[in-house]
Structures are given as structure tokens and as C-alpha cells.
C-alpha positions in Angstrom: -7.4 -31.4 17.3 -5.3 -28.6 15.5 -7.3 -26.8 12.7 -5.0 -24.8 10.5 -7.1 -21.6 9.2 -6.1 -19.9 5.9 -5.7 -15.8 6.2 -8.8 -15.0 3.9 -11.0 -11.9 3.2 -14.8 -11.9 3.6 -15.7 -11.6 -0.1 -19.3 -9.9 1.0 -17.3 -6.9 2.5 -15.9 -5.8 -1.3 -19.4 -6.6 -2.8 -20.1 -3.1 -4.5 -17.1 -0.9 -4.5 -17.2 2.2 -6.5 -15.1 2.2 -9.2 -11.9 3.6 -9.3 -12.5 7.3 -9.6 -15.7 7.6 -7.7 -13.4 6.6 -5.0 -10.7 8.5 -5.7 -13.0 11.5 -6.0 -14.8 10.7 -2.6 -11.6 11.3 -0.6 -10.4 14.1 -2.6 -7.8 12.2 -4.7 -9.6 12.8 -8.3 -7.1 12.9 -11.1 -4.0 11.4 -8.6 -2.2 8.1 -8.9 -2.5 6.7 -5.8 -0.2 4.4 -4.1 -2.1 2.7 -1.6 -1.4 1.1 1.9 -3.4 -0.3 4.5 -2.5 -1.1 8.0 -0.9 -0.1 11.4 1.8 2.3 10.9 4.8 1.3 12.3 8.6 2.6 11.5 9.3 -1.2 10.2 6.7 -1.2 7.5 9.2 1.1 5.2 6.3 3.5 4.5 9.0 6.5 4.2 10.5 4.5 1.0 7.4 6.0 -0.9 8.0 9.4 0.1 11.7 8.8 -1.0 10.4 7.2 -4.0 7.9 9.9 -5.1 10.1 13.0 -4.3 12.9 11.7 -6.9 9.8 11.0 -9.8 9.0 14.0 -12.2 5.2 13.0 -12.0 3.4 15.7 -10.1 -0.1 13.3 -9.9 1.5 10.7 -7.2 -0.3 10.4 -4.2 0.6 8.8 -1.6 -2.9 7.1 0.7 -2.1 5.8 3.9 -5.3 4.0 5.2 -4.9 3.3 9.5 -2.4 5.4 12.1 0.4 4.3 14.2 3.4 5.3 16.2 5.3 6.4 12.7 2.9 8.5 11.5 4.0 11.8 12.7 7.6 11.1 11.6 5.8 10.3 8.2 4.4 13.3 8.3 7.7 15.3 9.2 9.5 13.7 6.3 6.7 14.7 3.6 7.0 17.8 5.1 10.7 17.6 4.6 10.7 16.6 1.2 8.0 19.2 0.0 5.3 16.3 -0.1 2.8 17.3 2.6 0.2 17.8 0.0 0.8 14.7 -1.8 0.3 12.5 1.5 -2.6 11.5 2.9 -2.9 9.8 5.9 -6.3 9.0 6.9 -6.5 8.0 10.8 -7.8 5.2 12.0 -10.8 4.4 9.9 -13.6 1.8 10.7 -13.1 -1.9 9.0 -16.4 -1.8 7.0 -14.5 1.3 5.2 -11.1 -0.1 4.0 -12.2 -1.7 1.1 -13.8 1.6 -0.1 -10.4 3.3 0.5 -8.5 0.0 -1.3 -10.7 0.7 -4.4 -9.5 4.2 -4.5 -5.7 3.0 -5.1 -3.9 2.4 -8.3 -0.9 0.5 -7.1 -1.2 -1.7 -3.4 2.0 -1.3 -1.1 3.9 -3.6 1.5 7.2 -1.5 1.3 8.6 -4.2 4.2 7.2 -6.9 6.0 8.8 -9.0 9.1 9.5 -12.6 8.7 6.9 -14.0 11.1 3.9 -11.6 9.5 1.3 -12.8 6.8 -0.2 -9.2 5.9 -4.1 -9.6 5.5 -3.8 -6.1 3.2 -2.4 -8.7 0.5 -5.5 -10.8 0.0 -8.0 -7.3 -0.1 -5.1 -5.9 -2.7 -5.3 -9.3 -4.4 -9.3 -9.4 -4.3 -9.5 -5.8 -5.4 -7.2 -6.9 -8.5 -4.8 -4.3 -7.6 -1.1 -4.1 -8.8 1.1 -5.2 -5.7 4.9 -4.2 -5.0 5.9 -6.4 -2.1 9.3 -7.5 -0.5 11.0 -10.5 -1.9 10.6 -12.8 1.4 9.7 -16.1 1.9 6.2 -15.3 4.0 5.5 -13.1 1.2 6.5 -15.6 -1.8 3.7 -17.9 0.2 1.1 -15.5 -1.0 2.7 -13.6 -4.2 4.8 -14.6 -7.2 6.9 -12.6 -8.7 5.6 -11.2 -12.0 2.4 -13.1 -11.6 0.5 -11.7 -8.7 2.9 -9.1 -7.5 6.4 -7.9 -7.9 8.9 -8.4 -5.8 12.0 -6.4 -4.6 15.4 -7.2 -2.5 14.0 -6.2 0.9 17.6 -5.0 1.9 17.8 -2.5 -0.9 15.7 0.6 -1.2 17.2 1.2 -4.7 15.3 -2.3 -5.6 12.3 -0.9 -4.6 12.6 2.4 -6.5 13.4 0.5 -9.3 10.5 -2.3 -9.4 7.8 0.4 -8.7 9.3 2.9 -11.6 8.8 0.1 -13.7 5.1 -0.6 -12.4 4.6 3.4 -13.2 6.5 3.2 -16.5 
């Protein structure tokens, strides 16, 4: 009586995304490098590792797209500030579901900068479906969707200097 349901994407919501730079250009992003993330904002998804990240690289075109809202956002937004980034974040709001994959089509690289054990993150199988580049913790719920160096790569989730590394070496 138990049916075990797959996470999956409806394949008819991605059916004719603009390409890359039209959607870039339709949220204000034209001629950026976007890294992209998708979901509920809270302080455990690591989302101020990108800030970090980007505020030690020497590329001025990083842009940072944070596609929902949560409870971290305003310390996101304090810590861009901090770091002289406020103008290289963008944090969208809640948005409605029929216009994610429009935003997901507007990134270069897809984020999961940390993860809980118990979660499967939906965002993975849009970034997948969207053919994006993924940078991902190295965990086993994650490893049931991504391989490393295949689909995705990996870092030590306990090490923020992993995750520097691995996405320096996506941008390289």
C-alpha cells in the first residue's frame, strides 16, 4: 500500500525558456556571471559563503541571484552590504512558481552552498534539467542525486575553504 514517489520536475514548466542572456537581460543582469540559487532562505543554506566567495575573486561581473526570501535575507543583505557587494546581490522576493524556471535560465552556475541531512533539494533536478553547472555539498542525500565530476561538484560541507576552492575552479 506504500508508493514511493521520486522528487521530479514537471518537464512542461521549462518548455521555452529564453536563452541565457535574454534572461539575464530581463532581470537586469546583462553582461554578469551569475551564480544562481533557488529556494527558502534560511541561515543553514550557507548562502553568505557566496558573498565570502565573491568578495575575495578579482572578477568584477559576479553576480550573485537569489531567487525566493526567508528569515536570512536581511542578514544577507547586511553582509553584501558589509563586504561592498550590495550591487552585486540580487535578491528577488518571493516570486511565483510558474517564474523560477525563467530566473534558473538566467544563471551560469546553480548553488546548494549546504544542505541538511534529511533534505532532497527539488532546485537540483530544475538546475539538472536546465543543464546548469552545480556546486553542491559532498553528502550522502546529495551523492543520491549528483556525482562528483559528472553531474555536479562536490565540496567537504565542513569547510568553507572547499567550497571556495571547487567553485574557483568551476570559474577558472
Amino acid at each position: 500500500r506504500i508508493h514511493v514517489i521520486p522528487n521530479g520536475i514537471n518537464e512542461t514548466s521549462f518548455a521555452g525558456l529564453p536563452d541565457r542572456e535574454t534572461a539575464k537581460r530581463s532581470l537586469g543582469l546583462a553582461g554578469r556571471f551569475v551564480l544562481g540559487f533557488v529556494g527558502f532562505m534560511r541561515e543553514w543554506h550557507g548562502l553568505d559563503r557566496v558573498l565570502r566567495f565573491m568578495k575575495q575573486q578579482t572578477r568584477g561581473d559576479l553576480h550573485a541571484l537569489l531567487v525566493g526570501d526567508g528569515p536570512d535575507r536581511a542578514r544577507l543583505e547586511r553582509i553584501a552590504a558589509e563586504l561592498g557587494l550590495s550591487s552585486r546581490l540580487t535578491i528577488t522576493g518571493v516570486v511565483e512558481r510558474n517564474a523560477v524556471p525563467a530566473a534558473i535560465a538566467a544563471f551560469d552556475v546553480a548553488l546548494q552552498p549546504a544542505v541538511v541531512e534529511y533534505a532532497s533539494p527539488l532546485k537540483l533536478f530544475e538546475y539538472l534539467f536546465v543543464g546548469l553547472p552545480i556546486v553542491a555539498p559532498d553528502s550522502a542525500n546529495i551523492r543520491e542525486v549528483l556525482s562528483d565530476g559528472d553531474n555536479g561538484l562536490l565540496f567537504d560541507p565542513g569547510n568553507e575553504s572547499s567550497f571556495h576552492a571547487v567553485l574557483g575552479r568551476l570559474l577558472a
